[in-house]
N, C-alpha and C positions, 0 to 999 in steps of 0.2 A: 504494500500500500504506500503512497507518495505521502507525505506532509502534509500537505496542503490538504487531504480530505480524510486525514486522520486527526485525533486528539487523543490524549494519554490520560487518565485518570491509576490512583493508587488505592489500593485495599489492604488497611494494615487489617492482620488477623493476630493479630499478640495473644490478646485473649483467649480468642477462640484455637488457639494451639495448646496454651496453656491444657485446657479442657483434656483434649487430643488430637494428635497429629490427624487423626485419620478423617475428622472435618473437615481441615482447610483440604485433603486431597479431592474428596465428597466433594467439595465446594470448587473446585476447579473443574471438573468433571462436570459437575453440572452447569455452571455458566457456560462452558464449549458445547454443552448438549443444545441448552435452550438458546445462546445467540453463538449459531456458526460464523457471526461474520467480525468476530473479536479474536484477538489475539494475547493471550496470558503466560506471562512468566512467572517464575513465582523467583524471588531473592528474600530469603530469609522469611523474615515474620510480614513482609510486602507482598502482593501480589500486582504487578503493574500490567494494566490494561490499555489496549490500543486500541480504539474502536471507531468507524467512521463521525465522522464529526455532524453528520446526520441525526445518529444514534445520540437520542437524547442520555443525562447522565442520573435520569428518574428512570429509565428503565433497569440501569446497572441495579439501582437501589434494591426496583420490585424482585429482579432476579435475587437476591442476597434475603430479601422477606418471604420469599416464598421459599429458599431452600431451608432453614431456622424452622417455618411451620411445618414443612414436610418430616423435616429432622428429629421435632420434637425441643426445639432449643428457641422456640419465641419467647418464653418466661425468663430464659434466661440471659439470650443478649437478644443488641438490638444495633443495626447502620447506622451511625453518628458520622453525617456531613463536616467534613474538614476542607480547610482553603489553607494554604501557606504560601511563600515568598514564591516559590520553585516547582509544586504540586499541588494537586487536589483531586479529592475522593471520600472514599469513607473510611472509617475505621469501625470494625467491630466489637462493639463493647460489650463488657457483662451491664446488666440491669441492678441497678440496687433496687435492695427487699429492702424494706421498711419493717420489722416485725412489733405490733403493739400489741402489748399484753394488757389484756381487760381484767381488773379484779371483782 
């Protein structure tokens, strides 16, 4: 793909490694299933993604929310939109639990 009708976005999975390795591969495997027209590397706890510059960066999202409910892991993380100097993407978070105890 040329530059010019491509655009790069980043997908930290810190987290969701922490958990286990074997999501983030789940989760690479599934975005190349559901959008054939991306290209993903994975470096480290990053995943960096090349997609046409068409391809909105709300569909990246829905793909990463639908694999979490599929997975069984929507309680526990969730896609958190990042922007920095050099990248932008999401990062995948765990969710905080709030736990109140009633007396």
């Amino acid at each position: 793909m040329s530059d010019a009708t491509t655009k790069q976005i980043t997908i930290n999975v810190k987290d969701l490694s922490f958990k286990s390795d074997q999501y983030v591969i789940d989760l690479i495997r599934f975005m190349s299933e559901a959008l054939p027209q991306i290209n993903i590397n994975r470096s480290g706890n990053d995943l960096d993604i090349e997609m046409p510059s068409k391809l909105s960066k709300r569909a990246i999202r829905l793909r990463i929310k639908k694999f979490l409910y599929k997975n069984g892991l929507k309680e526990e993380f969730r896609p958190i939109s990042f922007k920095t100097m050099d990248k932008e993407g999401y990062s995948v978070k765990e969710r905080r639990i709030i736990e109140l105890s009633y007396y």
